[in-house]
N, C-alpha and C positions, 0 to 999 in steps of 0.2 A: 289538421293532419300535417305531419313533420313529410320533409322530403323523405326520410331514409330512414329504414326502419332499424333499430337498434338491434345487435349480435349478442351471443357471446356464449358459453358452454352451457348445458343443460343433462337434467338428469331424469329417464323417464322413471315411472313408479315402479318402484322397486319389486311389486307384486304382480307385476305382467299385465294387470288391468286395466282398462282405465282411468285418466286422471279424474278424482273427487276431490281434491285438493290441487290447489298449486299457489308455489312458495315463490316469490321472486327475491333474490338478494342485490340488493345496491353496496355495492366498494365504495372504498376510500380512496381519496387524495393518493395519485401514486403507486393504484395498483391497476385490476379489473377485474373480468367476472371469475378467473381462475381462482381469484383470492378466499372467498366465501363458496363456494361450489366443493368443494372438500367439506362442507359444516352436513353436504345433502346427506351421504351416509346415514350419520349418526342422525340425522332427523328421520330417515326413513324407517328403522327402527322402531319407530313411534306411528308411526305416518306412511305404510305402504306402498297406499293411495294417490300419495300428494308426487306431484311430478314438481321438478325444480329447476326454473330459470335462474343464472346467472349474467346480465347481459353488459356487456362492456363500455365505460362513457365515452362520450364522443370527443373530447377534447382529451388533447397529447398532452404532458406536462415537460417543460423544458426541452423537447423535441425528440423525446425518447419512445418511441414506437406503442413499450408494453407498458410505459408508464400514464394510464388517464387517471381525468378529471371529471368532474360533473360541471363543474365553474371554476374558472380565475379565483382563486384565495389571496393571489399573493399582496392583494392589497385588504388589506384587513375591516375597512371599514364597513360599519355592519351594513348600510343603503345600499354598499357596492357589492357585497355578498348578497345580496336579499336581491338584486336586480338578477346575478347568475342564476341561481336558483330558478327565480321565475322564467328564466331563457331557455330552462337546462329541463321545464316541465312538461312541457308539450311529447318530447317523443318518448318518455317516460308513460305519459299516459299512455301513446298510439301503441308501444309497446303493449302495457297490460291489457287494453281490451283488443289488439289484435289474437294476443294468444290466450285469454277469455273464452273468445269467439270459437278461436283453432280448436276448443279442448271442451267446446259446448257446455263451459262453467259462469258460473255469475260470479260478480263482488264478493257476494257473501262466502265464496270458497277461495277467496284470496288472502293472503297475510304477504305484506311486504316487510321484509328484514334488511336494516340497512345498519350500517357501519362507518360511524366518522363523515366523512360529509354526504353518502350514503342516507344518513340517520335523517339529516336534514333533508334530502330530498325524497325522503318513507313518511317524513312527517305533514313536509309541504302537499305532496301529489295526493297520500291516502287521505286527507281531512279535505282536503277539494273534488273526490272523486263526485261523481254524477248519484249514482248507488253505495253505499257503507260497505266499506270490506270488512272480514274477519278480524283482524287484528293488524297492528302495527308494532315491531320490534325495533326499537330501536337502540344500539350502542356506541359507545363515548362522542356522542354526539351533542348537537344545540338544535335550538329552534330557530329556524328563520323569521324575522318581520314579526313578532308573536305584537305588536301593538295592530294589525292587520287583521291578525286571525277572527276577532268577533264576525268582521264585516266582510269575511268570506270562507269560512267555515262553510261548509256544505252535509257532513256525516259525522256522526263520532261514534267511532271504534275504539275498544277498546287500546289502550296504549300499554307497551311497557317500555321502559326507560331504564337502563343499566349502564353505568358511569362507572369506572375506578376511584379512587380519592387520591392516588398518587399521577395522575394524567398531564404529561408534559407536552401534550398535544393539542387536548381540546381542555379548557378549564376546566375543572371538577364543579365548580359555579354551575355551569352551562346545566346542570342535571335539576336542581332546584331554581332556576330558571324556567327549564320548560314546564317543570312539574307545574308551577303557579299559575302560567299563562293556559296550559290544558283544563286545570282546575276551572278559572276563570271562567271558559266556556262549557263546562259541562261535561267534557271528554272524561271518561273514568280512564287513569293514566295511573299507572303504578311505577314510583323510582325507588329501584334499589341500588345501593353503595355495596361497591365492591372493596371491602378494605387492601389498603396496599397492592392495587393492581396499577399496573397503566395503561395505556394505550393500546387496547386488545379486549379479548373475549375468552373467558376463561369458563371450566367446568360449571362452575355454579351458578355463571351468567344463563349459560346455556340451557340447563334447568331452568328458570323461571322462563325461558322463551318456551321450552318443551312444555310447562306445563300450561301454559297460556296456552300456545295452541291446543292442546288436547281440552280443553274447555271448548272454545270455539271450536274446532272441526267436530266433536265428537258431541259435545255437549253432555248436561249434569249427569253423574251414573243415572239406574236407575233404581226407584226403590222398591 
């Protein structure tokens, strides 16, 4: 259990109900929860149901108030990223199952969406959770430590995995990367290339998270 429970804006279900779903987004390097909590809208649309956290990381970057982090990047090597990460886990989790608990839902009506180094810590926390959440989103992101992953793997949920090919942020590599290492263990993990995008999330990303999730939440029509 972390000292301090993690904030940041939140959106209830858009249908007055209550929550059946709930969506958590992880930011990037440099922003916070305000960044991705605008995507709630247009997911509610789909997802009435689903109530959406956005919660803000705990680390400043260069000592700018609205600017966080999830971990130190600024030194690039992968051990030293992969040690953040595992620093940056704990109140990530205390987070999801405090408001689990709050919203009297399990795993299985969870999806975490994350974003650039977001993606990374959607990937690290939901494949270690206790119980299998719904789905995992991840964009222009990597995998942390994936020579680790066998040997602590906990769940496998579905994955998707959405990369630009023009990304001057995070490698376009990093997407056929994780794809291999999810493969590896079993994860059924889907990456799509976004041609000539970069660094961001665009309509048609957005669609294959939409229809990911409407599988999971909603599951096969019927016949």
């Amino acid at each position: 259990m972390t000292d301090k429970l993690l904030t940041g804006p939140s959106r209830d279900p858009a249908s007055g109900n209550a929550a059946k779903q709930l969506v958590v987004f992880l930011h990037g390097r440099g922003a916070n929860g305000d960044d991705l909590i605008g995507l709630a809208p247009i997911l509610a649309e789909q997802f009435p149901d689903a109530a959406f956290l956005s919660p803000d990381a705990p680390l400043t970057l260069d000592g700018y108030p609205s600017a966080l982090q999830w971990f130190d990047s600024s030194n690039r090597d992968p051990e030293y990223m992969a040690a953040g990460v595992r620093a940056a886990a704990p109140a990530i989790d205390d987070f999801l199952d405090h408001h689990l608990d709050r919203l009297g839902l399990e795993n299985e009506n969870l999806a975490i969406f994350g974003f650039s180094q977001g993606c990374r810590m959607a990937l690290h926390v939901g494949l270690r959770r206790k119980t299998c959440p719904a789905a995992l989103l991840g964009f222009s992101g990597s995998l942390a430590a994936p020579e680790a992953l066998a040997a602590e793997i906990t769940v496998k949920p579905p994955v998707l995995l959405v990369h630009g090919d023009a990304d001057d942020i995070v490698p376009y590599s990093s997407l056929a990367q994780a794809e291999a290492a999810l493969n590896g263990v079993g994860v059924p993990v889907s990456a799509m290339t976004r041609p000539g995008l970069g660094h961001g999330i665009d309509n048609e990303g957005l669609g294959f998270a939409m229809a990911l999730l409407k599988r999971v939440f909603e599951g096969p029509p019927e016949k």
